[in-house]
NUBA-930909 format. One record per atom (N, C-alpha, C): residue number from 1; residue in three letters; atom name; x, z, y. Coordinates in steps of 0.001 Angstrom, whole numbers, plus 524288, in hexadecimal, padded with zeros to 5 digits. Atoms other than C-alpha are relative to their C-alpha. Last residue first. Example, Ala and Ser with C-alpha at 12.3 -4.5 7.8 and 13.67 -1.06 7.14 Angstrom:
<nodes>
2, Ser, N, 7FCCC, 7FFC4, 7FB5A
2, Ser, CA, 83566, 81BE4, 7FBDC
2, Ser, C, 7FCFE, 802DA, 80442
1, Ala, N, 8037A, 80000, 7FB5A
1, Ala, CA, 8300C, 81E78, 7EE6C
1, Ala, C, 80384, 80000, 804B0
</nodes>
This chain:
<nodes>
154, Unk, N, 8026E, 80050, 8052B
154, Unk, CA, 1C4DD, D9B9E, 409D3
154, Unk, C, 800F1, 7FA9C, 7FD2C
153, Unk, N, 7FDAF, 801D9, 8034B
153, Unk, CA, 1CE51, D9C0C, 41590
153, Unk, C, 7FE92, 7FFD2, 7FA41
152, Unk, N, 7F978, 80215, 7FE90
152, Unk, CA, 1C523, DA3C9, 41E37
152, Unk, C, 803A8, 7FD23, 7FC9E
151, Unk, N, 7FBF6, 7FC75, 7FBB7
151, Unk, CA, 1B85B, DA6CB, 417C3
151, Unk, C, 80494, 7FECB, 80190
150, Unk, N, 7FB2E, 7FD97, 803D5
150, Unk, CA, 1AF5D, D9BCE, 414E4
150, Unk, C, 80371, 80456, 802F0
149, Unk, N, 7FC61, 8023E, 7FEEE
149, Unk, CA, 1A384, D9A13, 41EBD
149, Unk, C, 8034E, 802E0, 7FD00
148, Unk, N, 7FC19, 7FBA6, 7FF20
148, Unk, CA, 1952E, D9D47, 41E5C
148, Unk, C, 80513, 7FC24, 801D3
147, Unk, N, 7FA7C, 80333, 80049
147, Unk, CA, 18AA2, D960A, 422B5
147, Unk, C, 805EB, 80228, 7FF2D
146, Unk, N, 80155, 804EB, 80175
146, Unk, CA, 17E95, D9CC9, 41CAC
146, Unk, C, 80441, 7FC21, 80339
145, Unk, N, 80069, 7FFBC, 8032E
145, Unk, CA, 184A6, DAA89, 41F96
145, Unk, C, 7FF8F, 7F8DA, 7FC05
144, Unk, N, 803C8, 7FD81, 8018E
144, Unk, CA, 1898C, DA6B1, 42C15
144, Unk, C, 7FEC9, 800AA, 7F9D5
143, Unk, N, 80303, 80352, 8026A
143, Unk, CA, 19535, DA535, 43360
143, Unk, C, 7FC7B, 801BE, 7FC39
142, Unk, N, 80745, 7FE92, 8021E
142, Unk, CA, 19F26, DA818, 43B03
142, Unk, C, 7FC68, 7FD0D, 7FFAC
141, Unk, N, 7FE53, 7FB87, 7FCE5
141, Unk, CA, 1AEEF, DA3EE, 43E9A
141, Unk, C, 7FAB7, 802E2, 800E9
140, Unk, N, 7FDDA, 7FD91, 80380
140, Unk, CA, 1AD3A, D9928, 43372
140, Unk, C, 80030, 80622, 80288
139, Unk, N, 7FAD2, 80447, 8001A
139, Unk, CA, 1A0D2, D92C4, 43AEE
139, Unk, C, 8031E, 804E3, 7FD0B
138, Unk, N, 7FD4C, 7FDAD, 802B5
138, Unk, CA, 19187, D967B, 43BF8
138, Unk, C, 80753, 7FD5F, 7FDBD
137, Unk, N, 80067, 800F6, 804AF
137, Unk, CA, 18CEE, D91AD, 4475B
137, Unk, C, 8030F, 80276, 7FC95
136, Unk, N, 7FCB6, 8021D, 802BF
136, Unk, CA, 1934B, D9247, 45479
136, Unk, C, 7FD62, 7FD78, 7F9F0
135, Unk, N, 7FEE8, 803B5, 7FCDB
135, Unk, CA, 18AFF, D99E4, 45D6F
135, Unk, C, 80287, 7FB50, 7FB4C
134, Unk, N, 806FA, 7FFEB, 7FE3D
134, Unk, CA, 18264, DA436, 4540D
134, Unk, C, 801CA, 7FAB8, 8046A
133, Unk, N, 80460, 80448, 803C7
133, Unk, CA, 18F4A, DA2B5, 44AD2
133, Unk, C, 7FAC5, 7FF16, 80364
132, Unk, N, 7FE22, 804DE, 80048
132, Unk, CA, 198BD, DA78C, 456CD
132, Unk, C, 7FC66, 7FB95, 7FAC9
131, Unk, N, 7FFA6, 801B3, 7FD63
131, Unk, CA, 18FBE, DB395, 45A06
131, Unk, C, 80234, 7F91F, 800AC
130, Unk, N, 80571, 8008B, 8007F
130, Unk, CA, 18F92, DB86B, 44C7E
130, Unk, C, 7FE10, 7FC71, 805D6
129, Unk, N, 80136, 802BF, 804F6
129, Unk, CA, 19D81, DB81D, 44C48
129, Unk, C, 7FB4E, 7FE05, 80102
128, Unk, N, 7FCD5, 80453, 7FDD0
128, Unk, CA, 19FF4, DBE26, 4592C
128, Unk, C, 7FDA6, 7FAEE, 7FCC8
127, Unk, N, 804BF, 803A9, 7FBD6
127, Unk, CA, 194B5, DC7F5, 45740
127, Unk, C, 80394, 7FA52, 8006E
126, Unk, N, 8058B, 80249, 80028
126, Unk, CA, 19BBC, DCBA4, 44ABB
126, Unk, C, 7FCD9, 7FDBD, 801D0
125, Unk, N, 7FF28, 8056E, 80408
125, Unk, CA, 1AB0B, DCC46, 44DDE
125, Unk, C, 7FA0F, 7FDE3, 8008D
124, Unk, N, 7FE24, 802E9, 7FED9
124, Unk, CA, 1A534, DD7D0, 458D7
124, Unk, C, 80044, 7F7E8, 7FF67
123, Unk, N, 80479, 800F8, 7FD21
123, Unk, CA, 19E38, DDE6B, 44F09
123, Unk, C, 80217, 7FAE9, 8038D
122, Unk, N, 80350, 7FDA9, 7F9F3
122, Unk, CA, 1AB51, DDE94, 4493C
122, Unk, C, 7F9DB, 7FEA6, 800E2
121, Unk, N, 8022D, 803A2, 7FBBC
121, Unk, CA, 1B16B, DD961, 43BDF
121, Unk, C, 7FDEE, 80474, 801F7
120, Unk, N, 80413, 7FD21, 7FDDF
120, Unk, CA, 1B93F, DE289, 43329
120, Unk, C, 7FDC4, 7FD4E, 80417
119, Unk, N, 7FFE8, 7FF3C, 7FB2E
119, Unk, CA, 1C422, DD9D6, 42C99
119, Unk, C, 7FAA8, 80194, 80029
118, Unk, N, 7FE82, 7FC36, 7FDFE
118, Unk, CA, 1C988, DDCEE, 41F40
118, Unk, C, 7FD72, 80142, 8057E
117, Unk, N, 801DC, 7FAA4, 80310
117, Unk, CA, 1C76C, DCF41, 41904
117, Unk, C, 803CF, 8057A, 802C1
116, Unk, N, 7FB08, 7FEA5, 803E1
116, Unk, CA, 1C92C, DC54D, 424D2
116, Unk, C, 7FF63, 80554, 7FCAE
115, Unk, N, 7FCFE, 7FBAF, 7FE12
115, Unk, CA, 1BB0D, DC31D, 42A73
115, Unk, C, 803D5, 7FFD0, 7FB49
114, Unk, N, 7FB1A, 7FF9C, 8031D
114, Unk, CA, 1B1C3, DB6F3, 4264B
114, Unk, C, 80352, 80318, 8044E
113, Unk, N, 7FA8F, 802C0, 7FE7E
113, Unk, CA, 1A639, DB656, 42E81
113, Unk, C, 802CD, 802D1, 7FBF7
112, Unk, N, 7FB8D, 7FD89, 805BC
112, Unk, CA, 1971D, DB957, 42D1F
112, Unk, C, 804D3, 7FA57, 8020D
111, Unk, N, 7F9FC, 80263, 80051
111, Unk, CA, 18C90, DB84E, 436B9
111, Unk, C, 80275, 80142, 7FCD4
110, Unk, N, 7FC21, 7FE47, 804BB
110, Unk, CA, 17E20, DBD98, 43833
110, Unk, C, 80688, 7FBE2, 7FFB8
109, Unk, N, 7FD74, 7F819, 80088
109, Unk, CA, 17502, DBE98, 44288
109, Unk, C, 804B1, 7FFDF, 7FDDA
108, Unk, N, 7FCEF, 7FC95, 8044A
108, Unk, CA, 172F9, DB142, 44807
108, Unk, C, 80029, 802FF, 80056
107, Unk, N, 7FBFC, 8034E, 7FF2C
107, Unk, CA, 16776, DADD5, 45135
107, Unk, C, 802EA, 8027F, 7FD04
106, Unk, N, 80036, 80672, 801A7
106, Unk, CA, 1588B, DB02B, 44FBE
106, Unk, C, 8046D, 7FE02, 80107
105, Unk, N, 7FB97, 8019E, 7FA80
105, Unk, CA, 15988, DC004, 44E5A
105, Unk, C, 7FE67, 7F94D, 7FDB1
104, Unk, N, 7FEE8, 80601, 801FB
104, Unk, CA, 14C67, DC56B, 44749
104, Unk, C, 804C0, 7FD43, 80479
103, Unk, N, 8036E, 803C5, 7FBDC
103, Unk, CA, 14C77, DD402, 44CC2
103, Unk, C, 802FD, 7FB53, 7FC4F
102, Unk, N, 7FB5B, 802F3, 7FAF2
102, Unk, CA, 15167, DDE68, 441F4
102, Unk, C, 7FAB6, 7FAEC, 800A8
101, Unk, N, 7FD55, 7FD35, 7FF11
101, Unk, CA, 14A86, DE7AF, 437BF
101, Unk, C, 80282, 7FE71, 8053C
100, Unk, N, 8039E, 7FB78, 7FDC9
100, Unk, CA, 13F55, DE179, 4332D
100, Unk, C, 803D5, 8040A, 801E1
99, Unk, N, 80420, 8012B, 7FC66
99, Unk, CA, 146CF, DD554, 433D2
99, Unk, C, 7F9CC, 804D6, 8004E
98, Unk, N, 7FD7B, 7FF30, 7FA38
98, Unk, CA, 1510A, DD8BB, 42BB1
98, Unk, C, 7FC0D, 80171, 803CE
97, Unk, N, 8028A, 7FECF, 7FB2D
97, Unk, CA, 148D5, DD9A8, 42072
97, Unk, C, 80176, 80122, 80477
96, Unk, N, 80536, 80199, 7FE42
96, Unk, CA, 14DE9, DD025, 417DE
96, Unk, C, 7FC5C, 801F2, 802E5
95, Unk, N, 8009D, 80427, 7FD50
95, Unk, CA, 15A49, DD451, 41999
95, Unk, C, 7FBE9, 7FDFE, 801FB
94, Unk, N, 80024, 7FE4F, 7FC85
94, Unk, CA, 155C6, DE17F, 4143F
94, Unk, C, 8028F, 7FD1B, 803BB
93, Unk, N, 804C1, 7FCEC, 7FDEF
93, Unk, CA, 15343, DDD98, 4092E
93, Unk, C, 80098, 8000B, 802DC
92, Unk, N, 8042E, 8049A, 8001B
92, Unk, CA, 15FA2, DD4CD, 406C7
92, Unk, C, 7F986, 8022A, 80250
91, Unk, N, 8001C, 80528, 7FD1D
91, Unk, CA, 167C5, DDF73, 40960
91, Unk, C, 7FCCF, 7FB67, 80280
90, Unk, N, 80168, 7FDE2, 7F97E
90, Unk, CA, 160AA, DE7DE, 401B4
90, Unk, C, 802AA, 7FC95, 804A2
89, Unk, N, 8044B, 7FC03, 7FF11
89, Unk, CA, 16220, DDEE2, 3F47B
89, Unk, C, 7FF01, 8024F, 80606
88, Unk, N, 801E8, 7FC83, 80277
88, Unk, CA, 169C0, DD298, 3F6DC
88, Unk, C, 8003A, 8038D, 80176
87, Unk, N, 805C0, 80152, 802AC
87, Unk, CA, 1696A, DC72A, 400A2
87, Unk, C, 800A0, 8044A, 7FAB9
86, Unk, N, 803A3, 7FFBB, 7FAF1
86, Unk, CA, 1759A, DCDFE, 40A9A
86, Unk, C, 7F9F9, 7FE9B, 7FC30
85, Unk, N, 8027A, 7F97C, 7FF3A
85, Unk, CA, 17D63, DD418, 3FDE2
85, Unk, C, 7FA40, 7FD0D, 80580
84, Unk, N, 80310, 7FD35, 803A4
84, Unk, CA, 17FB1, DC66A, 3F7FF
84, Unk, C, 7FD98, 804C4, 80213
83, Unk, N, 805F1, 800BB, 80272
83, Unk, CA, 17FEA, DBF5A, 403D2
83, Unk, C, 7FEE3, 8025C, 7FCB1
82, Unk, N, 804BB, 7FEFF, 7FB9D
82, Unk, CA, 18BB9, DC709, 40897
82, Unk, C, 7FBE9, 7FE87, 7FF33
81, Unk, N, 800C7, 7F99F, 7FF75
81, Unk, CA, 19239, DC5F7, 3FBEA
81, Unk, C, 7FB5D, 80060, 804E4
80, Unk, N, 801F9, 801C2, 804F6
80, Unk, CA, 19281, DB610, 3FA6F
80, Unk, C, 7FD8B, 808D6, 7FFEC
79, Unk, N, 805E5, 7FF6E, 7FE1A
79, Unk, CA, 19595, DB774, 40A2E
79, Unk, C, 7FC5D, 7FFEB, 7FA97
78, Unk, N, 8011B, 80468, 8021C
78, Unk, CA, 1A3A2, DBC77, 404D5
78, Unk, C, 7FAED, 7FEBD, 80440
77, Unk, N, 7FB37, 803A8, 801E0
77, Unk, CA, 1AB1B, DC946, 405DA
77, Unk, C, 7FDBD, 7F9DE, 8008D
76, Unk, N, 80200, 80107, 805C6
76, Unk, CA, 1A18D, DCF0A, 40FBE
76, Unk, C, 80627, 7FD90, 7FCF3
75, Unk, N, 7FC13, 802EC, 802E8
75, Unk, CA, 1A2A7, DD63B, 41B28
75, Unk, C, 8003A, 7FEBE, 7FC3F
74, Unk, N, 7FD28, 7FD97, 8058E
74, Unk, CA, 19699, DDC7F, 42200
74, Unk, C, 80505, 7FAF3, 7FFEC
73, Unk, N, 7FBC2, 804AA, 80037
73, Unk, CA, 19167, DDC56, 430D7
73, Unk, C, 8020D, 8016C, 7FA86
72, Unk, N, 7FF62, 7FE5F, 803F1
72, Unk, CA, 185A5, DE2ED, 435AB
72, Unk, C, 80318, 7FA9A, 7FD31
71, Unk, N, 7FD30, 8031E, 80128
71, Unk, CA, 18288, DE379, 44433
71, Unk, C, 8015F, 801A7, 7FABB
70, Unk, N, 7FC7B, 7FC88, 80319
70, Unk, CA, 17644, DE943, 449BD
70, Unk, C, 80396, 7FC0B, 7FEA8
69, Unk, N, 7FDFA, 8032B, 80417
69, Unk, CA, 16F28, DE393, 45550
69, Unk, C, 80599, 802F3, 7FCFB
68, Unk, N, 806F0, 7FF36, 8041A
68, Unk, CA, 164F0, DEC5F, 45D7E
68, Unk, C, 804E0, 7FBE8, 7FB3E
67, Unk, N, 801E7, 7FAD5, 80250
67, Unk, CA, 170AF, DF0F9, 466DC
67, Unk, C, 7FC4E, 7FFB4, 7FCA0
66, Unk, N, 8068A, 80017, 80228
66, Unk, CA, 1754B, DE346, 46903
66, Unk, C, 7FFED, 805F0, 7FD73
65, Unk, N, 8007E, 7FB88, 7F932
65, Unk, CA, 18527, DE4CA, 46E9E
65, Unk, C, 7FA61, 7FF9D, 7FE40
64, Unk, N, 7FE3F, 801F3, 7FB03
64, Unk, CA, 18774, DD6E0, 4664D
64, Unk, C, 7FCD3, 80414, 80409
63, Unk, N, 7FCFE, 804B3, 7FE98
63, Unk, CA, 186B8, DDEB9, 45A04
63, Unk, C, 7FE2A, 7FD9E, 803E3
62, Unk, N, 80214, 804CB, 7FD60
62, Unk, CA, 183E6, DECF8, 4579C
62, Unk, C, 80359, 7FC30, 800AF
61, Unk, N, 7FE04, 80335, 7FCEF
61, Unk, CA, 18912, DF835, 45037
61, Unk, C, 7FC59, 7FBDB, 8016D
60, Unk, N, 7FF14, 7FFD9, 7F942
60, Unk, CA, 181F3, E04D7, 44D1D
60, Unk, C, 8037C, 7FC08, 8020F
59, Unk, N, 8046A, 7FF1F, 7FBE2
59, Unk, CA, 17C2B, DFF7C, 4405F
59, Unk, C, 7FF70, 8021A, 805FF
58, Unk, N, 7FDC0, 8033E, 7FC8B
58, Unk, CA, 18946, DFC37, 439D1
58, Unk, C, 7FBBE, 80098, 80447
57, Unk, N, 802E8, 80480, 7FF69
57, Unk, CA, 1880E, E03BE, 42CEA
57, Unk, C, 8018B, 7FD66, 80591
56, Unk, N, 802B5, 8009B, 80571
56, Unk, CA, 18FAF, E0F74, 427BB
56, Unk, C, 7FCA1, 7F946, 800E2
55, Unk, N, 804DF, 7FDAB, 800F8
55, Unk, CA, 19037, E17F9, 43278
55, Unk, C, 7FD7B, 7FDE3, 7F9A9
54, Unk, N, 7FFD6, 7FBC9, 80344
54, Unk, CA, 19E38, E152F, 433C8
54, Unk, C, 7F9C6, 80184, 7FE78
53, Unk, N, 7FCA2, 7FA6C, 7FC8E
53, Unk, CA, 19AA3, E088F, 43916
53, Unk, C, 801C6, 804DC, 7FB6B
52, Unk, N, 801A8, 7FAEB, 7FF9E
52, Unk, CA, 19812, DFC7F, 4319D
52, Unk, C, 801C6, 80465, 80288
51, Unk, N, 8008C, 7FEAD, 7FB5A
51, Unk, CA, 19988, DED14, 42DA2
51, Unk, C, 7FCF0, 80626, 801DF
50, Unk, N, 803B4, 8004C, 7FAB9
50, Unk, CA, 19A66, DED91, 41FC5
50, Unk, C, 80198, 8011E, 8040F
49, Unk, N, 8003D, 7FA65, 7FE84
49, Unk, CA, 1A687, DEA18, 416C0
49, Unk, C, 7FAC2, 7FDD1, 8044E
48, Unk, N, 7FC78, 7FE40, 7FE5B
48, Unk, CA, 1AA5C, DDFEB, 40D19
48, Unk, C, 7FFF5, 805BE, 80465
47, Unk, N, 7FECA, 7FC52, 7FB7E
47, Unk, CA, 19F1B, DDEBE, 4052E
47, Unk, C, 80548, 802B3, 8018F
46, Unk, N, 7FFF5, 8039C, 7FB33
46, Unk, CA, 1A001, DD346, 3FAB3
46, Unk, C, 800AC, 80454, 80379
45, Unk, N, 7FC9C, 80458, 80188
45, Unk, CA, 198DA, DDA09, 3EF76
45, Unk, C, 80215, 7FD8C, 806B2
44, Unk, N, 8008E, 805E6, 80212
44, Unk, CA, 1901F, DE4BB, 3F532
44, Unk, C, 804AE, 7FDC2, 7FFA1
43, Unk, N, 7FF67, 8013F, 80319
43, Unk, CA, 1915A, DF275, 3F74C
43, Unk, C, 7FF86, 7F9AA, 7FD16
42, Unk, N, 7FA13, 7FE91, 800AC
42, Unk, CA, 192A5, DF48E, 40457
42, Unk, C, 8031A, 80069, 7F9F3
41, Unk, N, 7FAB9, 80397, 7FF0D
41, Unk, CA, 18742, DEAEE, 40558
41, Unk, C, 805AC, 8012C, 80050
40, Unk, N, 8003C, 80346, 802C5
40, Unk, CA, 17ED4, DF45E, 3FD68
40, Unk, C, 804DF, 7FAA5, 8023F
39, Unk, N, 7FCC6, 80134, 80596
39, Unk, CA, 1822E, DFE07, 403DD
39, Unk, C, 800C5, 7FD28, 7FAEF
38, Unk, N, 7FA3E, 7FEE8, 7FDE8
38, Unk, CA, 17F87, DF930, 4136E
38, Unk, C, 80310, 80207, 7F8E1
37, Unk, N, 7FE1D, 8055F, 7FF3C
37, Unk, CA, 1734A, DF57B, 40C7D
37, Unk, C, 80678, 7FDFD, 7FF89
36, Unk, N, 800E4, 80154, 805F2
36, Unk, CA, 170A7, E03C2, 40713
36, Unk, C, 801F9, 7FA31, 80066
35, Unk, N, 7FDEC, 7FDC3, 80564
35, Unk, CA, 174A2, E090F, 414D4
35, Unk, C, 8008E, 7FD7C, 7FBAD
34, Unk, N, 7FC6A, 80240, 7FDF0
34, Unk, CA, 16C9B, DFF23, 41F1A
34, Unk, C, 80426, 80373, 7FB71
33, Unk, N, 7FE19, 804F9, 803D5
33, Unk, CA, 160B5, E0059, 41645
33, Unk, C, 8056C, 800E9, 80213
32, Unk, N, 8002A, 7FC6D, 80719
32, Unk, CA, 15A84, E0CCA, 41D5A
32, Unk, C, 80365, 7FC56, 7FCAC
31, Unk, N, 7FD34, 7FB83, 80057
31, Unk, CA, 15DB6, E0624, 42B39
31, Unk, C, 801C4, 8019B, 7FA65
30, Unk, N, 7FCC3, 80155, 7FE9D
30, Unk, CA, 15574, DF918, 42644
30, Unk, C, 8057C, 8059B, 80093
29, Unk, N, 80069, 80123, 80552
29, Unk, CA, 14A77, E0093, 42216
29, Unk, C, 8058E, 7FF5A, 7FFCC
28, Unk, N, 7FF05, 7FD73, 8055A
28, Unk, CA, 14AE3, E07FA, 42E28
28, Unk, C, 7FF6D, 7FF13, 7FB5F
27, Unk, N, 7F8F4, 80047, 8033E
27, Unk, CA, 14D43, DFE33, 4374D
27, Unk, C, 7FE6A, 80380, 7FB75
26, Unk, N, 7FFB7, 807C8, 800E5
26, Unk, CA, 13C18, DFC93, 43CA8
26, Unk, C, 80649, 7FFE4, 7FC53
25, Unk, N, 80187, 80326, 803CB
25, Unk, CA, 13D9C, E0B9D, 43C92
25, Unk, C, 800E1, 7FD31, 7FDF9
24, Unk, N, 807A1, 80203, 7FED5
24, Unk, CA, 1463D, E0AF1, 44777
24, Unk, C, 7FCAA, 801EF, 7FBB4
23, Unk, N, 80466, 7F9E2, 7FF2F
23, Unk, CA, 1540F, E13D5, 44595
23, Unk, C, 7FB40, 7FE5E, 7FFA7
22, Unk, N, 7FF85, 7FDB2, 80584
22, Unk, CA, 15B99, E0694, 4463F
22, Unk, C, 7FCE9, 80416, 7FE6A
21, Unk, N, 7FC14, 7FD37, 8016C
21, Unk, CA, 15733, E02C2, 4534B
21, Unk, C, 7FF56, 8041E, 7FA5D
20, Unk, N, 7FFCF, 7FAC9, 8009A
20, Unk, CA, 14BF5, DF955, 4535E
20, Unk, C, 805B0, 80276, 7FF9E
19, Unk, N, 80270, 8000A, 7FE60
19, Unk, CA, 14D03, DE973, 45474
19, Unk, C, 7FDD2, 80681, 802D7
18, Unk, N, 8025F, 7FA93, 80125
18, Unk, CA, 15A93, DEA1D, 44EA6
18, Unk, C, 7FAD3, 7FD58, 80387
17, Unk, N, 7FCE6, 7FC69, 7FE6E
17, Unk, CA, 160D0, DDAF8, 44EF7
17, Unk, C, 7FBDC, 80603, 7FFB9
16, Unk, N, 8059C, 7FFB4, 7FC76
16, Unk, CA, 15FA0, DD165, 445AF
16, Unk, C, 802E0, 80531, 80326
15, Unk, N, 8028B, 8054A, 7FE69
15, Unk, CA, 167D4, DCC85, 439D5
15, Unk, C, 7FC4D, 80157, 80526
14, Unk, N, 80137, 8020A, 80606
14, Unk, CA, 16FA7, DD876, 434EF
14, Unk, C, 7FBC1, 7FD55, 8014B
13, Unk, N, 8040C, 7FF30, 8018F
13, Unk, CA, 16FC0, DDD1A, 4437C
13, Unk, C, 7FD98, 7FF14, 7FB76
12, Unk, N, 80334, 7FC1E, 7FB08
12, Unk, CA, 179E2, DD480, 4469A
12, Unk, C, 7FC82, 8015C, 7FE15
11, Unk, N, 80531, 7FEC4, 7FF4D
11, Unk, CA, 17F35, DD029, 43905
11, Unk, C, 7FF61, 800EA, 80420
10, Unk, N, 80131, 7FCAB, 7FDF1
10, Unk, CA, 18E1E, DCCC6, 43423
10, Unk, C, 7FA77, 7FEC3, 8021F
9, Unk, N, 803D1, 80271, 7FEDD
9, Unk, CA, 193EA, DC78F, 42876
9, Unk, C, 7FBFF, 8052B, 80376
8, Unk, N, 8010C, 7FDD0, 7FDA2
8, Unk, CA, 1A2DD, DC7C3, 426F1
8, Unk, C, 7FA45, 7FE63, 80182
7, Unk, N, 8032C, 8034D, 7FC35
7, Unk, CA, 1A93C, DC049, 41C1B
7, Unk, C, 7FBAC, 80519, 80313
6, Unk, N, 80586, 7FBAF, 7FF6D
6, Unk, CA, 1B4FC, DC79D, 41789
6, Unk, C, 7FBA9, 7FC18, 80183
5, Unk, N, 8040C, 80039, 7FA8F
5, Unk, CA, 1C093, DBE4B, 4176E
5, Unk, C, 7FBB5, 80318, 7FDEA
4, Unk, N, 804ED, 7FE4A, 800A1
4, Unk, CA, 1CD67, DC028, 40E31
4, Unk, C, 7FD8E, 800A3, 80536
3, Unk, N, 80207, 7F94C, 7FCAA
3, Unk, CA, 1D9E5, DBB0C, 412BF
3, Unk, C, 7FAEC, 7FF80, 7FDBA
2, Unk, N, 80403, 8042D, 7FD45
2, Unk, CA, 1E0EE, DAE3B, 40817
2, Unk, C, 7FBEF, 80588, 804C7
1, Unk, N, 80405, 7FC5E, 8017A
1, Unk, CA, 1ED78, DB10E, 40452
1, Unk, C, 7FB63, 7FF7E, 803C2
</nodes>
């Protein structure tokens, strides 16, 4: 019998890191969205579970100890899912304006790994990950959207 894999795709700062604290102005489009997004991807095809506190969203955690960098981590069944929700409607909007929201980063943000179905990845898991593709390249133990990698015994 063959184990089900999740594929795990995680963000610092959903590509960039805060320039302002949440509360700014300058965020408040961004802020106002984080809800309707957050339900739109809890409703999407493919969505295994968001990265989140009890609050509902994830906005008081941080990644590597960076107080201006947010962390936002989902679970997908597939990456055929994850692209669908990441390039349509609000999503997609509001990709495109990262950058009035967050600082231009010039080294990887983003990662994605295959997780055994059930398992709750860490902040932790994340920097590791994200850390080993920014040295390594993208390989089976992480890896990127545009290089992916089959899931475990596929």
């Amino acid at each position: 019998m063959r184990c089900r894999h999740d594929l795990v795709r995680t963000r610092p700062g959903d590509i960039g890191r805060l320039e302002q604290p949440l509360g700014s102005p300058q965020l408040k489009d961004s802020v106002d969205n984080l809800e309707p997004v957050s339900a739109v991807a809890d409703a999407a095809d493919g969505i295994v579970r968001r990265f989140q506190t009890e609050a509902g969203d994830a906005t008081d955690l941080r990644i590597f100890g960076d107080e201006w960098m947010l962390v936002n981590m989902s679970v997908w069944r597939d990456s055929n899912a994850l692209t669908a929700f990441m390039y349509q409607g609000m999503h997609r909007e509001l990709l495109a304006r990262r950058y009035e929201f967050l600082e231009r980063m010039h080294e990887l943000m983003t990662t994605m790994r295959w997780v055994p179905g059930g398992h709750r990845p860490t902040i932790g898991e994340a920097e590791e990950r994200l850390l080993h593709v920014r040295e390594h390249g993208p390989t089976q133990h992480a890896f990127t959207l545009r290089k992916p990698f089959p899931a475990p015994g596929a």
